[in-house]
C-alpha positions as CSV (number, residue, x, y, z in Angstrom):
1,X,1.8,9.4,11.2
2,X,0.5,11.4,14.3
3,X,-1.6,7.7,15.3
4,X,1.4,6.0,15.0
5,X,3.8,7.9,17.5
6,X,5.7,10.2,15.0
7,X,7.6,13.1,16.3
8,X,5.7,16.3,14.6
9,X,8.9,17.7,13.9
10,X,9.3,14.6,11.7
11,X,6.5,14.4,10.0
12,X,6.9,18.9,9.4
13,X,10.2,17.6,7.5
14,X,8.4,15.2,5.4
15,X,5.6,17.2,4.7
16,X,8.4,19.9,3.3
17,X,10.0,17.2,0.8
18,X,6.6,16.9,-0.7
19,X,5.1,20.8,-0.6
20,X,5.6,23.1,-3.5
21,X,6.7,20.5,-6.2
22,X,7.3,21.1,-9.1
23,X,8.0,18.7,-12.3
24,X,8.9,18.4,-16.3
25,X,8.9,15.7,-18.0
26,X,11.1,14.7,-21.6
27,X,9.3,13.0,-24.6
28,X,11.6,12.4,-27.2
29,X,14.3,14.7,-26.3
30,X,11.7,18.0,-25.5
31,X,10.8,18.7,-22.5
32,X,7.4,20.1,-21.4
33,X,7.0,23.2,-19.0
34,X,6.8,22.6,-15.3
35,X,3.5,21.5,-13.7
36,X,2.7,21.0,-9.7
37,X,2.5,18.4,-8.4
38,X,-0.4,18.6,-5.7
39,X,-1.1,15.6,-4.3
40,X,0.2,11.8,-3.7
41,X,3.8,10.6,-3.4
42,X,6.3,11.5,-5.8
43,X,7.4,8.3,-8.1
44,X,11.4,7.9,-7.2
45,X,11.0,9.3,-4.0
46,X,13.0,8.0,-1.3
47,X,10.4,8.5,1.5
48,X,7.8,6.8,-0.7
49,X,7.8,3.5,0.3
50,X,8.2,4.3,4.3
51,X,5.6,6.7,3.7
52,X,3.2,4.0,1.4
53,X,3.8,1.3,4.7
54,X,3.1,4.0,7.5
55,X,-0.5,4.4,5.6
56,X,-1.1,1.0,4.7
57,X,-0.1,-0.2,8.6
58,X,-2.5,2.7,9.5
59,X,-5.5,1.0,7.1
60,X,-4.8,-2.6,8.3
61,X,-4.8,-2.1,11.8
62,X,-8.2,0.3,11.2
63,X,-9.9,-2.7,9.7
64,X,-8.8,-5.1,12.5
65,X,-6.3,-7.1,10.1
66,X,-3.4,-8.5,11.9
67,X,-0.1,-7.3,9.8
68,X,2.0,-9.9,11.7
69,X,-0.1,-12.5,11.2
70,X,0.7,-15.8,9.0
71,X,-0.9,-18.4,7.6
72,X,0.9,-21.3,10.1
73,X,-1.4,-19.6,13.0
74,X,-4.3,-17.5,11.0
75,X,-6.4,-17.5,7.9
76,X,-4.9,-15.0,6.0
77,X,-1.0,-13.4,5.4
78,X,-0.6,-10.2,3.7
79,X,3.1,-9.8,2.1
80,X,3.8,-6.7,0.8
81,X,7.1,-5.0,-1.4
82,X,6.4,-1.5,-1.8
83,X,3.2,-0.5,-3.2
84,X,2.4,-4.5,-4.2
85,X,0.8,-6.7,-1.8
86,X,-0.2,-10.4,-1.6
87,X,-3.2,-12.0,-0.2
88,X,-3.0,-15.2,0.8
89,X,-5.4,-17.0,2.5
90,X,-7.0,-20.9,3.6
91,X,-10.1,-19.7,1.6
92,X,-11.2,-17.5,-0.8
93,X,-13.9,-16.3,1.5
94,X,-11.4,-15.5,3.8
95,X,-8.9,-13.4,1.3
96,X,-12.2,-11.6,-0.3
97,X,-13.2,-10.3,3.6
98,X,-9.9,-9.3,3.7
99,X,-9.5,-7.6,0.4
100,X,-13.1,-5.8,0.9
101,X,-11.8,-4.5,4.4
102,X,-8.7,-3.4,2.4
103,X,-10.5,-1.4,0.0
104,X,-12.9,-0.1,2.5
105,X,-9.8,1.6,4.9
106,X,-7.6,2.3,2.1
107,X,-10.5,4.1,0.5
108,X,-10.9,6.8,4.2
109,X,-7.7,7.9,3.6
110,X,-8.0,8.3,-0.4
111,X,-6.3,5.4,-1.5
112,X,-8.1,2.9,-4.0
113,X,-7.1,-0.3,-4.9
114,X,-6.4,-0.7,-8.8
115,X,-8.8,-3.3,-9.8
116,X,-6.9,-3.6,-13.6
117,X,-3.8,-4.6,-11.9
118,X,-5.5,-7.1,-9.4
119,X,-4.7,-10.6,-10.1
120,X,-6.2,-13.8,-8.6
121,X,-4.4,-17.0,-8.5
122,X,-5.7,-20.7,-6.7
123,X,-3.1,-22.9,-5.5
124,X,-4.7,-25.7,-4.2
125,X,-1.5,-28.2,-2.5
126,X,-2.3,-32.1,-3.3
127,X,-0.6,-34.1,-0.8
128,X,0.2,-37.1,-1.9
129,X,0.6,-40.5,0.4
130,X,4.7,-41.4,-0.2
């Protein structure tokens, strides 16, 4: 947050919301003591996803990937909805690079990429002559 221009005193206030938490959870109808929660983002939270895209602009830009860029003027697009994100690329070379930097940045600030929930899918677009 501090590379990307944000006030200390706002990142102090988000750094409260997520210090000292504590949590229970309910399976079938008892509840379990409280445990801390010490690290990551809490799931719910609403700072969550603001503070999932501050990291993940932090980790693209590291790795020299454009987070504006789109496939009408580069070789790969990266859309994102919270914590999901889309490859897409004019080659499968090109989305692997870009995956492999992905992993590699995400990984220096203790992020990893869950490969069980990592899907591929090839669209290839057949024009045909009218």
């Amino acid at each position: 947050m501090i590379h990307q221009g944000i006030h200390p005193k706002i990142i102090r206030l988000a750094k409260m919301t997520m210090a000292k938490t504590m949590a229970q959870v309910k399976i079938y109808g008892v509840t379990t003591k409280q445990f801390n929660i010490d690290n990551g983002l809490k799931q719910g939270d609403a700072l969550a996803p603001m503070l999932f895209n501050l990291a993940l602009h932090w980790v693209m830009t590291q790795t020299g990937i454009d987070p504006n860029s789109t496939l009408a003027y580069k070789r790969v697009q990266i859309v994102g909805y919270a914590d999901d994100l889309d490859v897409m690329g004019r080659s499968f070379t090109a989305i692997e690079e870009v995956y492999k930097d992905l992993e590699q940045g995400a990984a220096k600030i203790g992020l990893q990429i869950n490969a069980s929930k990592t899907k591929r899918m090839i669209q290839i677009r057949n024009i045909q002559p009218s």
